[in-house]
C-alpha positions in Angstrom: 72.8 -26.7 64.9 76.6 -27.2 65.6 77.3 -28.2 68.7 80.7 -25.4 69.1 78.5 -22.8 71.5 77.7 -26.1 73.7 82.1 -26.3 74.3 82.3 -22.9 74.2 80.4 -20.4 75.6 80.0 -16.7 73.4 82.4 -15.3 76.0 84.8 -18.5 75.9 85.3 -18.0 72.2 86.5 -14.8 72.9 89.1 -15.7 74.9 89.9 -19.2 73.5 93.2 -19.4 71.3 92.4 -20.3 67.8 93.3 -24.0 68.1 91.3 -24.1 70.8 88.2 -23.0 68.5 89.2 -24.9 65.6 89.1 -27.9 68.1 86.0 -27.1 69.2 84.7 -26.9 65.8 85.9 -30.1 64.6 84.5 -31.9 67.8 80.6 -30.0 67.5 79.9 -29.8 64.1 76.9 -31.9 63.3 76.4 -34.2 60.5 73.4 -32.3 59.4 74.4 -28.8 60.6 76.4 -29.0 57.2 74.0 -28.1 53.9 73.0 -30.9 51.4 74.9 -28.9 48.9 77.9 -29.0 50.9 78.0 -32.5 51.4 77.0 -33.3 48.1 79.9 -31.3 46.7 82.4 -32.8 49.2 81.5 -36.3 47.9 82.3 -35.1 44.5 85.5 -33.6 45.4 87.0 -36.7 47.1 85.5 -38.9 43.5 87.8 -36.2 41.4 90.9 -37.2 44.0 90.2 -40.7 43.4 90.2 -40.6 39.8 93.5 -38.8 39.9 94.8 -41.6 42.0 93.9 -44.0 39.8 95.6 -41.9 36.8 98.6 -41.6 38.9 99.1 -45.0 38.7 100.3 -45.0 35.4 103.2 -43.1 36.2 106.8 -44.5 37.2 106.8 -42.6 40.1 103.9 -44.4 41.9 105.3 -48.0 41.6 109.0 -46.9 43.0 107.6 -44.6 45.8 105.1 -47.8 46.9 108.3 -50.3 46.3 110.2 -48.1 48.9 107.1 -48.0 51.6 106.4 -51.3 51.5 109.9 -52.3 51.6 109.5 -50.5 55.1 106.8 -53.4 55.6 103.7 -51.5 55.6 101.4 -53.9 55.4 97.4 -53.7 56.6 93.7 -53.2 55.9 93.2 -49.6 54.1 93.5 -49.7 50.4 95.8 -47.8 48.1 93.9 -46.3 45.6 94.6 -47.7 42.3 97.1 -50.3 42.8 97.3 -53.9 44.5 98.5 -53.2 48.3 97.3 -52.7 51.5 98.7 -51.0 54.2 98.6 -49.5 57.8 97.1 -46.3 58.2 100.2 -44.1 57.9 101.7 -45.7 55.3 98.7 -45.7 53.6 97.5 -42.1 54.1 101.2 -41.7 52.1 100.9 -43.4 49.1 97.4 -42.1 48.9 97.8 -38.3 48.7 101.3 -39.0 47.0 98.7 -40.6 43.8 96.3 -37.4 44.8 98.6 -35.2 44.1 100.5 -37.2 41.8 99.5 -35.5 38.5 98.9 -31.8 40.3 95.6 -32.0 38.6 93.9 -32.1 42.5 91.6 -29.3 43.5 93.0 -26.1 44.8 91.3 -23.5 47.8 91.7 -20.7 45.6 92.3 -18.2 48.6 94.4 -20.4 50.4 96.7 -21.8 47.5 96.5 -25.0 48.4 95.4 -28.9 47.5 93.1 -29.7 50.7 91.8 -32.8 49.5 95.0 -34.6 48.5 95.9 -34.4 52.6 92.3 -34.3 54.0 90.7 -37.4 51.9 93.4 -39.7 52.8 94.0 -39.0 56.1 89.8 -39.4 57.0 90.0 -42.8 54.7 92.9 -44.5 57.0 91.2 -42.6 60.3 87.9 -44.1 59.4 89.2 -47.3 58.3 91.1 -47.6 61.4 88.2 -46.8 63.6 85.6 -48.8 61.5 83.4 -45.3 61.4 80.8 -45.1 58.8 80.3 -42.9 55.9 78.6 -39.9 57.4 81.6 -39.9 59.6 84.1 -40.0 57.1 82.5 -37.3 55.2 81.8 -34.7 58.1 85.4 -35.3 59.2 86.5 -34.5 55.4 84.2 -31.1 55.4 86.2 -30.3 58.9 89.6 -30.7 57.5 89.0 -28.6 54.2 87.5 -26.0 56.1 90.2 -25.6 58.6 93.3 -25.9 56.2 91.6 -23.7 53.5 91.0 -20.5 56.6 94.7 -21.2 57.7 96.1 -21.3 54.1 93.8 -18.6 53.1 94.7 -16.0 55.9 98.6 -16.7 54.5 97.2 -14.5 51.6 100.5 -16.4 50.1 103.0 -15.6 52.5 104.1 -19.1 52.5 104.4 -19.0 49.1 106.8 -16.1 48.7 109.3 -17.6 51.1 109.6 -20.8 49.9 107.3 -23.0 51.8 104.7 -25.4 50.3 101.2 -24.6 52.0 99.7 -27.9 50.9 102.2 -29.3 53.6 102.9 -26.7 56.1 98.7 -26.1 56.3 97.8 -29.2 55.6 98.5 -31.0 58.8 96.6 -29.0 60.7 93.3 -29.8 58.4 94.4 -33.7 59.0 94.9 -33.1 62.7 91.4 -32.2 63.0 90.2 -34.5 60.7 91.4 -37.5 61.9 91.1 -36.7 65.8 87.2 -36.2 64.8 87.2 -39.6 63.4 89.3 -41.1 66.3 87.0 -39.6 69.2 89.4 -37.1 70.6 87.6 -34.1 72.7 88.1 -30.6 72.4 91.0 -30.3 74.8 92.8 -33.2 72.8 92.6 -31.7 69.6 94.0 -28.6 71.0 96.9 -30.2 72.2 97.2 -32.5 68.7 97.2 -29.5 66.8 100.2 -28.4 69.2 102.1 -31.4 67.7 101.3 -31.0 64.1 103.2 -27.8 64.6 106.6 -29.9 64.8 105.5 -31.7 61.5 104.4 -29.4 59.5 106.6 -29.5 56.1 107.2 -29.2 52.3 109.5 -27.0 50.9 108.7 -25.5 47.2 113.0 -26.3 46.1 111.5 -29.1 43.6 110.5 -26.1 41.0 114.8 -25.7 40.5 114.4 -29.6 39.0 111.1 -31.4 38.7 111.7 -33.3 41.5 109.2 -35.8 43.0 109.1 -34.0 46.2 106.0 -31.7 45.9 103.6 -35.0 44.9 104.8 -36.5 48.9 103.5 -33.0 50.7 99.8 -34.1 50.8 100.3 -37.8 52.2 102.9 -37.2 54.6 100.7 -33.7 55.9 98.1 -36.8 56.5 100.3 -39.1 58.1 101.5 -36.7 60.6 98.3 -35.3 61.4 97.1 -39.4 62.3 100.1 -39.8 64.3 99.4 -36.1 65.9 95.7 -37.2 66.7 96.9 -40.8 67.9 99.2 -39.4 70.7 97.0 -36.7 71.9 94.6 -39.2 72.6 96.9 -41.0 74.4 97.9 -37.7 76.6 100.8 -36.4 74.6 100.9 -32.4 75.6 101.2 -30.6 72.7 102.1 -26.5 72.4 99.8 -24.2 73.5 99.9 -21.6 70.7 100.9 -23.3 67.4 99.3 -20.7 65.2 100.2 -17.2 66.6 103.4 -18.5 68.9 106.4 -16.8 68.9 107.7 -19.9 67.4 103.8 -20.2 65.9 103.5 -21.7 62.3 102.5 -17.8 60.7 106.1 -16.1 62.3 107.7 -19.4 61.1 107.1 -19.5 58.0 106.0 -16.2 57.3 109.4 -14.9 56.8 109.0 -10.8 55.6 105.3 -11.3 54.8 103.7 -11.6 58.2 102.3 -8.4 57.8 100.3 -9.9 54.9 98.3 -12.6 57.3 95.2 -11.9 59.3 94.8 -14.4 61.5 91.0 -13.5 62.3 90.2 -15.4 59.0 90.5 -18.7 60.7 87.9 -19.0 62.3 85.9 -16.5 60.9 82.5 -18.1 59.7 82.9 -21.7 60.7 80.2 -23.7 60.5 78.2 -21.1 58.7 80.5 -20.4 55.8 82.0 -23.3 53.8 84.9 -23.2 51.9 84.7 -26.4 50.5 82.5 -24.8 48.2 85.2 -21.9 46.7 87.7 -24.6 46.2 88.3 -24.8 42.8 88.1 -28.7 40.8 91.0 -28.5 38.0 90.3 -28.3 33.9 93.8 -29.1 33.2 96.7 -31.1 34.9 98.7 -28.2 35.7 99.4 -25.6 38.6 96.3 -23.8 38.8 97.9 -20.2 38.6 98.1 -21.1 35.0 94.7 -22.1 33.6 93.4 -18.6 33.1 96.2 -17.7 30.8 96.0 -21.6 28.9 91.9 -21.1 28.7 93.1 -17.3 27.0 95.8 -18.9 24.7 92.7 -21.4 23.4 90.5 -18.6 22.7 92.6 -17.1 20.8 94.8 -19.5 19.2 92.3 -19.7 15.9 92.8 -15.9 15.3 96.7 -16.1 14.8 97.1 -17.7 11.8 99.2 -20.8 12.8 102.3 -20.4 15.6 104.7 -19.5 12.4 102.5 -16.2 12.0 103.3 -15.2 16.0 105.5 -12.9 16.6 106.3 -12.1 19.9 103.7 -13.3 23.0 103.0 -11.7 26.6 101.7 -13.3 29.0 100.5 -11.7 32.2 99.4 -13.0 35.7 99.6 -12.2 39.1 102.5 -11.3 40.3 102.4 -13.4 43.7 102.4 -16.5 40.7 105.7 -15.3 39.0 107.9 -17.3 41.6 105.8 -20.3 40.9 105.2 -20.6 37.5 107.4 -17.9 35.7 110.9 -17.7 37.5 113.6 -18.4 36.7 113.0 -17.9 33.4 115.4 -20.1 31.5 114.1 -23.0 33.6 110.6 -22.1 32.3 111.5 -22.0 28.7 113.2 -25.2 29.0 111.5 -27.8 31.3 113.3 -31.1 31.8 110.1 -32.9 32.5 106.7 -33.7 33.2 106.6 -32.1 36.4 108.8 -29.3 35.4 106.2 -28.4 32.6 103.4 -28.4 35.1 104.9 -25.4 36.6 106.5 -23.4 33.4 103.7 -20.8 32.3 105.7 -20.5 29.3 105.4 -24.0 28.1 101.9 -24.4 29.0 100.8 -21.2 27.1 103.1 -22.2 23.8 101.7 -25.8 23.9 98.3 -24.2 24.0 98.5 -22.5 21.4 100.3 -24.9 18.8 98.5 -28.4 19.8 95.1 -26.4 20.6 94.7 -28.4 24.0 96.6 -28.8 27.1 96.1 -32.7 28.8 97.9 -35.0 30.2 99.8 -36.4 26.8 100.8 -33.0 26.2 103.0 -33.1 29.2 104.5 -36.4 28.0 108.3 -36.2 27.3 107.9 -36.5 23.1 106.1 -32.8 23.8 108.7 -31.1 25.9 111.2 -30.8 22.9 108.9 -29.9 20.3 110.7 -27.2 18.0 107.7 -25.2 16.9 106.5 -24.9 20.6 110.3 -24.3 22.1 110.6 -21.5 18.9 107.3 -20.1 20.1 108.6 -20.2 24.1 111.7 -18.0 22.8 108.9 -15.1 21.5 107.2 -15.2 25.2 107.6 -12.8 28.0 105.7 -12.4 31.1 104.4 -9.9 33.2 101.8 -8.5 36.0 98.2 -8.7 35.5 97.2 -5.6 37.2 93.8 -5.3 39.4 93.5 -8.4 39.4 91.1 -10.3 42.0 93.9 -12.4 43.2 94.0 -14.2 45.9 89.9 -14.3 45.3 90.7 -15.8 41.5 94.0 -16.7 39.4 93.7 -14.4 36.6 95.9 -14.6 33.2 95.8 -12.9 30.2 97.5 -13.4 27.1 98.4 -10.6 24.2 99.6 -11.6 21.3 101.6 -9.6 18.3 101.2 -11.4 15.1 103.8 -11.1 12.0 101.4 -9.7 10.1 100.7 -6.8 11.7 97.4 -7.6 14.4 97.3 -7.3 18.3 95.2 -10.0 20.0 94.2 -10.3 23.5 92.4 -11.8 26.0 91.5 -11.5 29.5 90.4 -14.0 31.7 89.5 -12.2 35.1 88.4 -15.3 36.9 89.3 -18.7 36.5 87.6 -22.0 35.6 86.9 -23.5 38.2 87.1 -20.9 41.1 83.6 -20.1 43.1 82.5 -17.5 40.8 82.8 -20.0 37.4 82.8 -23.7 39.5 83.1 -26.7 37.2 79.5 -28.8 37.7 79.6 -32.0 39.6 78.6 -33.2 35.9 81.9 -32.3 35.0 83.8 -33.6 38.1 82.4 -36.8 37.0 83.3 -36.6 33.6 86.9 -36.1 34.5 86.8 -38.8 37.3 85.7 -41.5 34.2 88.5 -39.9 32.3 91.1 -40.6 35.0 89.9 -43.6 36.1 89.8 -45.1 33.1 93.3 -44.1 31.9 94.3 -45.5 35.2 92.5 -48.6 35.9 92.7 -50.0 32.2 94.9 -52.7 33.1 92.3 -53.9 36.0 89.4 -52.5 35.6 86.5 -51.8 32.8 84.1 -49.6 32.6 81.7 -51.4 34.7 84.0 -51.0 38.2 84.5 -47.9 36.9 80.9 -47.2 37.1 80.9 -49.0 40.4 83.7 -47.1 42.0 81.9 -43.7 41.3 78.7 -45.1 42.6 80.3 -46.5 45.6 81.8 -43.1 46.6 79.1 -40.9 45.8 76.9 -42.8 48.3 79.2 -42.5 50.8 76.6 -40.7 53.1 74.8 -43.9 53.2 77.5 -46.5 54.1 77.3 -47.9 57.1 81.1 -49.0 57.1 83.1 -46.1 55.1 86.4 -48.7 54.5 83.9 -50.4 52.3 83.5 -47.2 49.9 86.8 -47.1 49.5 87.3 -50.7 48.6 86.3 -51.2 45.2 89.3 -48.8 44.6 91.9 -51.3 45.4 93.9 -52.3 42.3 93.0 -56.1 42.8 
């Protein structure tokens, strides 16, 4: 059972503040309280990080970002995923969900509209490397993070979102608080006050959609930074604020901005330890923001029925309308991104490249692609709008209509996407994209063998008695 009513009486719970149950949580929840299910789908969700890490690695942007830690001097004992350093546990829980995140092709808490792994995995990897904890450890303090940030982010119902504010960051550290204070023996009382601190760090504004700037891949790493340091000084005594959730100055009227009235804050702690949200966050199809794979998996369907892009004549695409700051506005960004990461966010490019290249991966994001003419002439017919009665913030719905030049209407709905808890992707699948990234990634150090080993290594993570050692394998060395 957990351990949460042995902190906290029924009539202590009552009147505890919600960091003060989240605490309590994080510090009773027993290894085995959590279902073989669970567990087994949490290893499989850190493996899919991983292999994004490694994929990342490809990319400029990992190199300069790691040049400018380590020119910090960083150096330690916890690996960076994918490439040939070690560093200290901040600096490492850094570069680590910088390369989770690196792509944006990490998984996503549908409710919550966030990326809990790409904080939550590295901050438990340089917590349990620190502390030499083993693998059940490591893994119990992982299903404790994503189940806190994904309640926090989820009873947002995208508040943050709508002013401005990046909930991968701002939630985040509060999942990596827990986390790592699990890890690093903190008690209840502890917690409470580490989660106090994270207030003061939570971060990560949602300014790089104006430009494609790196900014949005350095939310997950520094959340799990600051929630190490956070843990690390509440340990030590650091007196941290007493209401950091619901505070005047709490981190829901902070960064709620107009849409406070959206937020129910009973959501946190509702369930814990007897519903898991690890299991309705959402594993990625495509390398793109995930309020546009329902409307890319629609343009698919249909692309065969159209007759070629030439024969399209004008193209509506509709989602929610809580996505339309994210992915649709302002428009003539959208229709014209300036890169890679640009494009990840531009529901307009995405759907047009669907439809004229039939597939939507990571080459198709490459810089050759963004100035296509036929897909930039189809991007110049497309027009967006609401979906409806939708089940949003449950699933990211899209739908795509299409008026061809010969006369036909074509549509298609896609109600739920791929992905979310009502159509998961198989751990069969997680793996096959894992072996996909990993070995775009590693091919300059690794063949398919370590690649083999590196999955194998993770997904017995359970078993290992020292969880560092899991991890290890993944060093670019």
């Amino acid at each position: 059972m957990n351990k949460e009513t042995d902190i906290l009486s029924q009539e202590t719970q009552a009147e505890a503040s919600i960091g003060e149950r989240l605490a309590a949580f994080a510090v009773g929840l027993e290894h085995d309280a959590i279902p073989a299910e669970v567990r087994t789908r949490a290893a499989h969700h850190m493996l899919d990080a991983a292999g994004i890490a490694l994929a990342s690695t490809r990319y400029d942007f990992a190199r300069k970002t790691l040049a400018g830690m380590q020119a910090l001097g960083s150096e330690g004992e916890v690996p960076v995923l994918g490439l040939p350093a070690r560093m200290n546990p901040r600096d490492a829980a850094v570069m680590n969900g910088f390369l989770c995140h690196g792509l944006d092709y990490d998984d996503t808490h549908i409710a919550g509209v966030l990326h809990p792994t790409a904080s939550v995995f590295p901050a438990v990897l340089s917590a349990a490397a620190h502390v030499g904890a083993d693998g059940r450890s490591m893994l119990t303090a992982y299903v404790v993070g994503v189940e806190a940030a994904a309640r926090i982010g989820a009873c947002a119902r995208s508040a943050f979102h709508q002013v401005g504010f990046h909930p991968t960051g701002i939630v985040g550290v509060f999942g990596c608080t827990l986390a790592a204070g699990r890890l690093m023996g903190l008690d209840a009382a502890q917690l409470a006050h580490a989660q106090g601190l994270a207030l003061s760090m939570a971060s990560g504004s949602m300014e790089f959609l104006e430009d494609g700037a790196w900014n949005k891949r350095f939310h997950p790493g520094w959340a799990a930074q600051a929630g190490i340091t956070a843990a690390a000084l509440a340990r030590e005594g650091f007196v941290g604020a007493t209401a950091p959730y619901d505070g005047r100055f709490g981190l829901f009227n902070i960064y709620g901005g107009k849409y406070t009235d959206w937020i129910d804050l009973g959501g946190i702690t509702a369930g814990l330890g007897s519903v898991w949200e690890l299991l309705d966050t959402a594993i990625k199809p495509y390398p793109t923001c995930h309020l546009t794979h329902a409307a890319i998996d629609a343009a698919l369907i249909l692309r065969d029925q159209t007759g070629g892009s030439d024969n399209i004549e004008s193209i509506e695409i509709l989602v929610p309308f809580e996505a339309f700051p994210v992915v649709c506005e302002p428009e003539a960004n959208k229709k014209r991104p300036r890169n890679d990461y640009d494009a990840k966010f531009s529901l307009h490019y995405l759907v047009a490249t669907a439809l004229t290249k039939g597939r939507l991966t990571l080459d198709e994001l490459e810089p050759e692609f963004l100035g296509d003419a036929a897909t930039l002439a189809l991007i110049d017919r497309t027009s967006y709008g609401p979906y409806g009665d939708g089940p949003f913030p449950k699933a990211y719905s899209g739908a795509v209509k299409i008026r061809t030049r010969d006369g036909r209407e074509l549509s298609h709905f896609e109600p739920v996407n791929r992905g979310a808890a009502d159509r998961p992707l198989t751990n069969t699948e997680i793996i096959a994209k894992y072996r996909e990234n990993a070995t775009f990634g590693a091919a300059l150090w690794a063949g398919p063998d370590r690649v083999a080993a590196m999955e194998a290594s993770l997904l017995a993570l359970d078993d290992t008695p020292r969880a560092a050692d899991a991890l290890a394998p993944f060093c670019g060395v």
